[in-house]
Structures are given as C-alpha cells and as structure tokens.
N, C-alpha and C positions, 0 to 999 in steps of 0.2 A: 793833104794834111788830114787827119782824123777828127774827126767831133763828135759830139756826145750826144746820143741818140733821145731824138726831142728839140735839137736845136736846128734842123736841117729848113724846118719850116716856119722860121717863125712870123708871128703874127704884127709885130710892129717894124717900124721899119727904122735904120739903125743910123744915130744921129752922132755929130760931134758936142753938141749941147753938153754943157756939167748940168746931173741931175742930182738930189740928195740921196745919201746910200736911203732910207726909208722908203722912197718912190723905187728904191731897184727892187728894196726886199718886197714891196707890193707887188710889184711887176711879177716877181720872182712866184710868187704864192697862186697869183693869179692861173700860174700855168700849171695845169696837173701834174707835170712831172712831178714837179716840189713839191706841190701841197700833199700828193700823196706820200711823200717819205718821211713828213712831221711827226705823226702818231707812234712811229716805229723808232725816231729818234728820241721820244718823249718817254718810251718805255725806254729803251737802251740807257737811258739818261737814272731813271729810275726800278732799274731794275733788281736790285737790293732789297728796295721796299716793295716789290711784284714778288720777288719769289723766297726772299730770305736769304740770308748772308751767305751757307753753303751751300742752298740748290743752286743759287744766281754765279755761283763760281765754277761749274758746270753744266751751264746750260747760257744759252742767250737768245733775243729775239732775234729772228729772220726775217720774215716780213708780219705785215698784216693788209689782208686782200679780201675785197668782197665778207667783211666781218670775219676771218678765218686768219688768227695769229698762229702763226707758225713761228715753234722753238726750238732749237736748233740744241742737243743735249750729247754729251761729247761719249757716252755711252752706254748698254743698256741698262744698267740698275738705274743708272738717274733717269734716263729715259723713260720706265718705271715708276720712276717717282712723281714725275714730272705729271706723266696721264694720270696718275691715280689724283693728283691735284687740282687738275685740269677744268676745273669748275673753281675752284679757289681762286686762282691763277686767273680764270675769264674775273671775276669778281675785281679783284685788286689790280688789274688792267685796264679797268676799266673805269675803275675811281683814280687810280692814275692820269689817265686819260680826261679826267671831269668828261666822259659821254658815255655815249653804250656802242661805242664801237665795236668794241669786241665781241659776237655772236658763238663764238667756240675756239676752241685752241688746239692745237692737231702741232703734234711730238714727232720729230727725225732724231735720228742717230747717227750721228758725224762726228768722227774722233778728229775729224778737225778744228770741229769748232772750237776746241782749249788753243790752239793756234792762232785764231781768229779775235782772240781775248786782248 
C-alpha cells in the first residue's frame, strides 16, 4: 500500500488511546512536513490581498523554501508583471505572513497553473 512520504519513519509509536483532535494538530505541526506547508497555505488562503484581485487570478503561490517564494504565473505578460512586482509582492507576504519569511520571490511560467486554480 502507498504512503505519504514523511510517514515511513515515524517518531512516536502508534497507540489505540482516543487523543483530542488539538494534541493530533500539535503532533501534526510538530513534524516538519506540516509545519513547513502552513506559510504557503496562509498565502494561498490570502492571496487577493498579496497580489490584488487581477494578478492573484493569474498567478498563485507554489512554494516558499529557504526564504525563496515561488509563483507560479499562467503566462508571460503576467509573469512580467508579477517580477516587475516582485519586491511589493515580498512586502505584502510577508505582512500576510505576520514574519519576514519571505527573503525574495522568484516567477515561473506555467500555463497550468489557471488549471491548478
């Protein structure tokens, strides 16, 4: 059967006990998997107010890694838009955000991503 890579090893050992879902979601946070996917959820969640009503309708986050949010833009004139931004965009990511997580923001071009929407 397949599972989801990060679960292969895990670190507590796996009990019949009813816990409360808030001891799961801590558990859950605790493990880098997850805790690294929040920030990237937290833009995706607010991403209207990161880039404004029409860029945010072609474009969306991808990740954010090592300070380095990657946006994922469905093609080049927004793509375009997007870099010439690209310092607004770290700005309002980062007040999003409440931290300074975001150190730079670096633009692809994927006519998928209006797919991916």
């Amino acid at each position: 059967m397949p599972h989801s890579k990060g679960f292969a090893h895990r670190r507590d050992e796996r009990k019949g006990d009813a816990v409360s879902l808030g001891e799961v979601v801590d558990g859950l946070m605790a493990e880098e998997v997850f805790s690294r996917g929040m920030p990237i959820a937290t833009l995706a969640s607010r991403w209207k107010v990161v880039m404004g009503e029409r860029l945010a309708a072609e474009t969306q986050p991808a990740t954010l890694e090592d300070g380095i949010l990657t946006v994922r833009a469905t093609g080049g004139p927004w793509g375009a838009q997007a870099r010439f931004l690209a310092e607004q965009i770290r700005l309002n990511a980062n007040r999003a955000l409440g931290s300074q997580a975001v150190r730079r923001v670096r633009v692809v071009i994927d006519p998928k991503a209006a797919e991916n929407r």
